[in-house]
N, C-alpha and C positions, 0 to 999 in steps of 0.2 A: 193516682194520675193514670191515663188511659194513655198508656205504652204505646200504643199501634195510632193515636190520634198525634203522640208526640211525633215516632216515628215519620207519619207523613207531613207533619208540618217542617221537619227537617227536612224531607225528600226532597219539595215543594219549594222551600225556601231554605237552601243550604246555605248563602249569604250572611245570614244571622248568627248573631254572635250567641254563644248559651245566654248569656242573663238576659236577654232579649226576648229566647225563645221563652224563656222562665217566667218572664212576664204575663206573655202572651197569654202561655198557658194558662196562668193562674188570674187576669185581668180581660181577658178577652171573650166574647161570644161565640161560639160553635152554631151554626145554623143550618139546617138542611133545607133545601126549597126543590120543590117537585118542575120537570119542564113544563114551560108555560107561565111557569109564576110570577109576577112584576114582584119587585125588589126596591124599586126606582122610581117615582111619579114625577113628571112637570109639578113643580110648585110645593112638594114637600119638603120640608126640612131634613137636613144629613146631620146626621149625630153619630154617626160611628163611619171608618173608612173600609171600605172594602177589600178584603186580601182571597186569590179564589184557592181553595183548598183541592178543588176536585169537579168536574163537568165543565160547562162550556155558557157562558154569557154573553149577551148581544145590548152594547150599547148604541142606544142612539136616539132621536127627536120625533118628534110627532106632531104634524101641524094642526089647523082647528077642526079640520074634516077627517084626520085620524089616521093619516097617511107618515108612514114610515122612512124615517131619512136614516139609513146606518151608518153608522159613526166608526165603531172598531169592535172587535168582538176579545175578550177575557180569557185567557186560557190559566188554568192551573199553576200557581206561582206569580201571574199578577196580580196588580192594585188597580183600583178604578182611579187614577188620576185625578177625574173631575171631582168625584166624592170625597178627596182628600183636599182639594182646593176650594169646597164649598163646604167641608168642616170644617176647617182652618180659618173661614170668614163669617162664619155663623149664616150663611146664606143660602138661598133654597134653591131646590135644583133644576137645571133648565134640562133635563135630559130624563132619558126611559131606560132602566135596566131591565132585563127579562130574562129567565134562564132559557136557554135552548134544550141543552139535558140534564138533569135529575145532577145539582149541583149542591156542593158544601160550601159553605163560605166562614171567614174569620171577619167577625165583626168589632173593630178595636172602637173604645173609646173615644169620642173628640179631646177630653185632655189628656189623652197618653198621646196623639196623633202630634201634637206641638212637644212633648214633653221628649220624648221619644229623639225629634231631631238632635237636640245638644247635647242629649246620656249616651245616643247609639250611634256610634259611626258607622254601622252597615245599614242603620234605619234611613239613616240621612241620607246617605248614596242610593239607599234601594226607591227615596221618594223622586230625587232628582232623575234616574232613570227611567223612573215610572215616566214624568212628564215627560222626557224626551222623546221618550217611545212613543208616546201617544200622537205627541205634536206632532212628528214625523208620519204617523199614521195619516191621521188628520189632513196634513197637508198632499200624502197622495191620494185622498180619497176626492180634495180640493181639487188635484189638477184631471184623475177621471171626467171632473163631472164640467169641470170649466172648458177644456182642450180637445174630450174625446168623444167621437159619434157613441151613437145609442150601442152597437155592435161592440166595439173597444171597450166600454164599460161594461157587459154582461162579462165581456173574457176575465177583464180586471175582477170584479166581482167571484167568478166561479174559480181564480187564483186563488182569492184569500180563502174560500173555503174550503180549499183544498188544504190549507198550510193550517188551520185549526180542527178540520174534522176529516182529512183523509179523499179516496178519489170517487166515494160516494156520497153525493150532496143531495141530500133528504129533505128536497124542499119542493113546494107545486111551485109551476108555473107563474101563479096567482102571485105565491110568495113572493116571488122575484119580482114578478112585475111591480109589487107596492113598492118592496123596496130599493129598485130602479124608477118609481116614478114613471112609471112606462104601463100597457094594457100588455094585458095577457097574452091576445093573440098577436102584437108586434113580438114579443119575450119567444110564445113557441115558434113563429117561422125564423126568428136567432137561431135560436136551439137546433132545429129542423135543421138549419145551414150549418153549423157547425158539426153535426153527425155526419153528415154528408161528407166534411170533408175529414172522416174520422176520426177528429178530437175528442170526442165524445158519444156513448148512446144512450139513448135513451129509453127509460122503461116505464113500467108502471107508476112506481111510486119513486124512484129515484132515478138519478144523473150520474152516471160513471163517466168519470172523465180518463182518456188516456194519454192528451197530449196536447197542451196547450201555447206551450213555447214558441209555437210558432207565428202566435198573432199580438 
């Protein structure tokens, strides 16, 4: 058994009772995916649910012309929600996984995924959490996009990045724009105004944010 894979799946997920982790360890898939990697397609089947061991994941939709709607992004210690509710129905998925960086993942089986709820009380709880967390996600991403101008949502957006990768956000202009559904150049004169009013500056290849609280 690899000591140090055990150890971080404890770190990761301290919730878990031993016979749980025991399982894991000896029923589960260890998987390494490089950044950049899809994980996830519109319309494939889910046969195992996602647990993130390590790096950073970006779920979300893609429409017919290839245009990116972010949904929630995965940090270390969660489950993909949806992938666990479209194992659990044998149904294929309406959603895009991708790594952002050089991530590990735990890939459990669809029947330890149902099997798991009635053996494991920390399983049980760690999946009802999962959804909650998400829904709740979900639904602020819903009132962003339904309640708040283009501006509100860049700030909302360069929030959540802050809270999974830190106060440097490593993404082009471009980036943003797709996945605000916005053009680039409305995205850089945002930007441009919010340096201005020192929330932020801007560099070459990345966005240092120092203070956004106040919008």
């Amino acid at each position: 058994m690899d000591t140090n894979l055990k150890d971080n799946i404890v770190k990761q997920f301290p919730q878990f009772e031993q016979a749980l982790l025991g399982e894991i360890l000896a029923q589960s898939t260890i998987k390494h995916i490089e950044e950049g990697d899809e994980i996830l397609r519109t319309g494939q089947y889910i046969r195992s649910t996602i647990l993130l061991l390590g790096g950073l994941l970006k779920v979300y939709r893609e429409d017919d012309e290839g245009n990116e709607f972010l949904m929630y992004y995965l940090e270390p210690g969660n489950a993909c929600a949806l992938s666990m509710m479209c194992t659990a129905r044998d149904e294929k998925s309406q959603i895009m996984v991708k790594a952002v960086l050089p991530s590990e993942i735990i890939l459990v089986p669809q029947h330890l995924t149902e099997l798991w709820l009635s053996k494991f009380k920390s399983w049980h709880n760690f999946v009802i959490a999962s959804y909650r967390q998400r829904f709740e996600e979900l639904l602020q991403t819903l009132d962003s996009i339904a309640f708040k101008a283009l501006d509100e949502r860049l700030v909302f957006y360069l929030k959540r990045h802050v809270q999974v990768s830190g106060e440097e956000i490593r993404l082009s202009h471009q980036q943003i724009a797709t996945e605000l559904n916005s053009s680039r150049e409305v995205i850089s004169r945002l930007l441009k105004k919010l340096e201005q009013t020192k929330a932020i500056t801007l560099h070459r290849n990345y966005i240092e944010v120092h203070d956004l609280e106040l919008f």
